[in-house]
N, C-alpha and C positions, 0 to 999 in steps of 0.2 A: 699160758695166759694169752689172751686174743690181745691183737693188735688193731688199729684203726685200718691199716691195710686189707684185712682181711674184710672186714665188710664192705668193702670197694671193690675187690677181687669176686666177693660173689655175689655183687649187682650187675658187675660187668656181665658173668655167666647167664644170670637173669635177663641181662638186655641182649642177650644171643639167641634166647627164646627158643631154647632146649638143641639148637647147632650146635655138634662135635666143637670141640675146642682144644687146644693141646696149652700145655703149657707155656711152650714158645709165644704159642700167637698173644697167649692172653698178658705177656710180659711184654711182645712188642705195642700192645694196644695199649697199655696202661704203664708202659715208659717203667717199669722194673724189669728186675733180672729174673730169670728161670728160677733160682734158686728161693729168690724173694716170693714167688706165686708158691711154690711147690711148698713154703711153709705155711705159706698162709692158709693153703685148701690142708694140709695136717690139722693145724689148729683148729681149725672150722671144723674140720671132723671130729677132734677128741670134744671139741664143745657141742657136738649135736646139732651145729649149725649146717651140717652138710651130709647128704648120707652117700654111701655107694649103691647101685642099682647094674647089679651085673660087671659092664666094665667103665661104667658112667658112674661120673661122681655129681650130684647135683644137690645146690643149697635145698636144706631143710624149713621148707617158706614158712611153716607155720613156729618154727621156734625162732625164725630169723627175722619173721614181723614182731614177735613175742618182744626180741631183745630190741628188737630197734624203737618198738611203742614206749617198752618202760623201762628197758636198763640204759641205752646209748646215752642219752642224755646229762648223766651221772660217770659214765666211765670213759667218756672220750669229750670233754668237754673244750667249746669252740674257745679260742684264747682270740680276742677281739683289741685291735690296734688305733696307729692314725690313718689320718683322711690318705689314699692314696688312689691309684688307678687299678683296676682290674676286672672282674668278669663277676654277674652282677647275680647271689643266692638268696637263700630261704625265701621270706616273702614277697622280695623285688622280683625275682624270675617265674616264666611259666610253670606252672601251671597256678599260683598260688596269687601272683598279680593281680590275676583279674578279679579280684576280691578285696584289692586294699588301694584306698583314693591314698593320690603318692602326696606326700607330702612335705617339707625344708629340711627333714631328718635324712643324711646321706643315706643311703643304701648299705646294705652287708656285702662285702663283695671278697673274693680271693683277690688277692693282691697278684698281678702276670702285669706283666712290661709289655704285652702285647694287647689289654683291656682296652676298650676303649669308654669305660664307665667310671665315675671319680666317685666314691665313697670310704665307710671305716672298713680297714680289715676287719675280715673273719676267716680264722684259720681253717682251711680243707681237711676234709679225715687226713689227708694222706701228702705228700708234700707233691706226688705226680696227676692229685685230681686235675687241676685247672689245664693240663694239654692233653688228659685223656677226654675229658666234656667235650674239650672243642672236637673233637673225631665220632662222638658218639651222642648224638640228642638224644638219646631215651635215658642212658647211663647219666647224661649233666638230668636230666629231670628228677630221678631216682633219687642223683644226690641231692639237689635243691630242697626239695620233701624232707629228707634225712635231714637235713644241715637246720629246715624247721623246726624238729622234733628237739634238735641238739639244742639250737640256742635261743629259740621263738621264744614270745612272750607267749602267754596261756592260749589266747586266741588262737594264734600263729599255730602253736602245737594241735589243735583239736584241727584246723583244717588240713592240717599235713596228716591225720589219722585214715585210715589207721595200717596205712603204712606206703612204702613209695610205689608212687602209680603213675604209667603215662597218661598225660592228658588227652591225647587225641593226634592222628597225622598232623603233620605240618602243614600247616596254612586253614584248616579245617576253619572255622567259626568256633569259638566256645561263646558260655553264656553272659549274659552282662549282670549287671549287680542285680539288677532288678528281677530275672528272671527265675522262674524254679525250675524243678528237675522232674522230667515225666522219665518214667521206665520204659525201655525199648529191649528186649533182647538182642543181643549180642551171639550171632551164631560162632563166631570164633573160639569165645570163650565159656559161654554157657552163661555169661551173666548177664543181669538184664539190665544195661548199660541206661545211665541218665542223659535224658536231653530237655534241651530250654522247656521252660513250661512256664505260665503266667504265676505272677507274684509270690515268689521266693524270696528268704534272704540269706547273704552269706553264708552264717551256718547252717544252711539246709543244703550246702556244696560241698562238704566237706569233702567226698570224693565221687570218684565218676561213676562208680562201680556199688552198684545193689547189695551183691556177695559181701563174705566176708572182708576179702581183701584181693587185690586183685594180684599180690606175691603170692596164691594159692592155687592159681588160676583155674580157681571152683573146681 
């Protein structure tokens, strides 16, 4: 039976963007033990969430967007608290922000003694996300997305579709509320990446990426 670790285990893979990985490193990067990775990528496999390819094991993107669009939400579900301090998810963080005017409702945040953001708990897949995020910006984006899917309202959900995506380098520009999304290809990945375009609105940003999904990587 899959665990919530395991889909944090193979975002992390995903945000290594196909680099060897051993299991050492990816327990030191995400604050578990050997032992703890090395079951999680079993599970992943007997669930068809990850395949082998030679001596590579890599998530299986199109069943792993599959379960995280429509079964996550249902089998790993966020358990949400009091007002406290911590690091700030779903729709409050990048990439999903710049879509929603903030408003007197605290924020979703993981609860960490190191946050410097005051909102309700929202519990993380995993009890080691919030000091792996801080180590890794693509992997805290992936989960933000995810953590939308898991415990957004409807809106929330459809912009977090259709599945987790980086937004863009850091510091880049993204769009404002007002703008739309013109198509540019993307020679990296073959897809034909969105940028600003005159009169858009939110749901016409749903993601960055033209393709299917950009866990596919066309």
């Amino acid at each position: 039976m899959l665990k919530p670790q395991d889909i944090v285990v193979l975002l992390k893979v995903l945000s290594r963007q196909k680099e060897k990985w051993s299991y050492n490193e990816l327990a030191v990067e995400l604050d578990m033990s050997a032992s703890e990775v090395h079951a999680a990528i079993k599970r992943a496999l007997e669930a068809g969430l990850a395949v082998k390819q030679g001596d590579d094991i890599l998530p299986n993107s199109r069943n792993l967007e599959e379960f995280i669009i429509h079964g996550l939400q249902y089998v790993f579900v966020p358990k949400r608290g009091e007002l406290t301090r911590g690091i700030v998810t779903s729709y409050a963080s990048a990439p999903l922000n710049e879509y929603f005017v903030a408003d007197e409702e605290p924020p979703p945040i993981w609860p960490d003694a190191e946050g410097d953001v005051r909102g309700m708990s929202f519990s993380p897949l995993y009890r080691s996300v919030p000091g792996a995020a801080k180590n890794d910006p693509e992997l805290y984006e992936w989960l933000t997305l995810v953590d939308a899917i898991r415990g957004g309202r409807v809106r929330v959900r459809r912009l977090g579709h259709p599945g987790p995506t980086p937004s863009r380098a850091p510091g880049a520009p993204g769009p404002s509320r007002e703008d739309g999304l013109q198509a540019q290809p993307d020679p990296a990945s073959g897809c034909r990446r969105r940028e600003p375009g005159p009169r858009a609105n939110p749901e016409q940003c749903r993601s960055q990426w033209d393709c299917a999904s950009h866990l596919r990587r066309c």
